[in-house]
C-alpha positions as CSV (number, residue, x, y, z in Angstrom):
1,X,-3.6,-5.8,-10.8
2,X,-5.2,-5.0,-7.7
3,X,-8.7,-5.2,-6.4
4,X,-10.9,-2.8,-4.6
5,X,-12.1,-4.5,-0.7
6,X,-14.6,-2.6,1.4
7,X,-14.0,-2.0,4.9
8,X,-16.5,-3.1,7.3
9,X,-16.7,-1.7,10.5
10,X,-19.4,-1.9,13.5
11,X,-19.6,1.4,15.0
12,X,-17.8,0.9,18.2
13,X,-14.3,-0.7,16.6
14,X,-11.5,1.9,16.9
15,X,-8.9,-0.1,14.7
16,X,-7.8,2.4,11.6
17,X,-6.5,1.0,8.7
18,X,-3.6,3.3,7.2
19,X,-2.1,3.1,3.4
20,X,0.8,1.3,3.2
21,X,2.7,4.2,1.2
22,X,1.0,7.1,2.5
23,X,-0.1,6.5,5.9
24,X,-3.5,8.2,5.3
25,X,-6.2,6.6,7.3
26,X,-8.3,4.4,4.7
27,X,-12.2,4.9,6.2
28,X,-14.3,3.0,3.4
29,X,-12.3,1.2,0.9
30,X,-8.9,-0.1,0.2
31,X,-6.8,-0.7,-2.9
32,X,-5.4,-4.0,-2.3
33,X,-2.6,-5.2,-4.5
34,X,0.9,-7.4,-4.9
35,X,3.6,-5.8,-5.1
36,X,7.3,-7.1,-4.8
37,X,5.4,-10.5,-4.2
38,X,3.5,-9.6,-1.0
39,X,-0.3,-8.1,-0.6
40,X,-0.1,-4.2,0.3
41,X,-3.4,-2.2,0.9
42,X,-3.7,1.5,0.0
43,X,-5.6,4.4,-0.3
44,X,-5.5,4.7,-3.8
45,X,-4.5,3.3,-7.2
46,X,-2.0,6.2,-7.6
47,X,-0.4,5.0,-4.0
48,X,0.0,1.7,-5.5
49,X,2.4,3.2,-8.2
50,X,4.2,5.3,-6.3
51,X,4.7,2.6,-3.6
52,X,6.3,0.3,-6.5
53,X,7.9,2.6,-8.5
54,X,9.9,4.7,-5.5
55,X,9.5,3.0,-2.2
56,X,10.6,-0.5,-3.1
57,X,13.4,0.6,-4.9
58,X,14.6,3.1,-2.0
59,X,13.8,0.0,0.1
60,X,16.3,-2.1,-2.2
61,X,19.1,0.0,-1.7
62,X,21.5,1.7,-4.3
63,X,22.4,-0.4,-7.3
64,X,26.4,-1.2,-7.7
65,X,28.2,-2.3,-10.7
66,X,30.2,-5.2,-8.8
67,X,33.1,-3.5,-9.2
């Protein structure tokens, strides 16, 4: 399960923080979660699932029977 983490910023920073899945720019808070066994931040909780459910498994490669 993830955890929501604010972003604090000071005015004059210029560092954007984009969803791992989506690449939308996250401006106030992200949805930090594991996934796979490493820490990914998104924009939202629905990123999260569609980050694990398609883009691992795309990332993983087609599965083969060994044959």
């Amino acid at each position: 399960m993830g955890r929501w983490e604010p972003i604090v910023t000071q005015v004059w920073d210029t560092v954007v923080t984009p969803c791992d899945c989506c690449g939308q720019v996250v401006a106030s808070r992200l949805w930090v979660a594991d996934v796979d066994g490493e820490e990914h931040r998104f924009c939202s909780t629905r990123c999260e699932e569609l980050y694990a459910t398609y883009v691992v498994p795309q990332r993983q490669g087609p599965v083969t029977d060994g044959a």
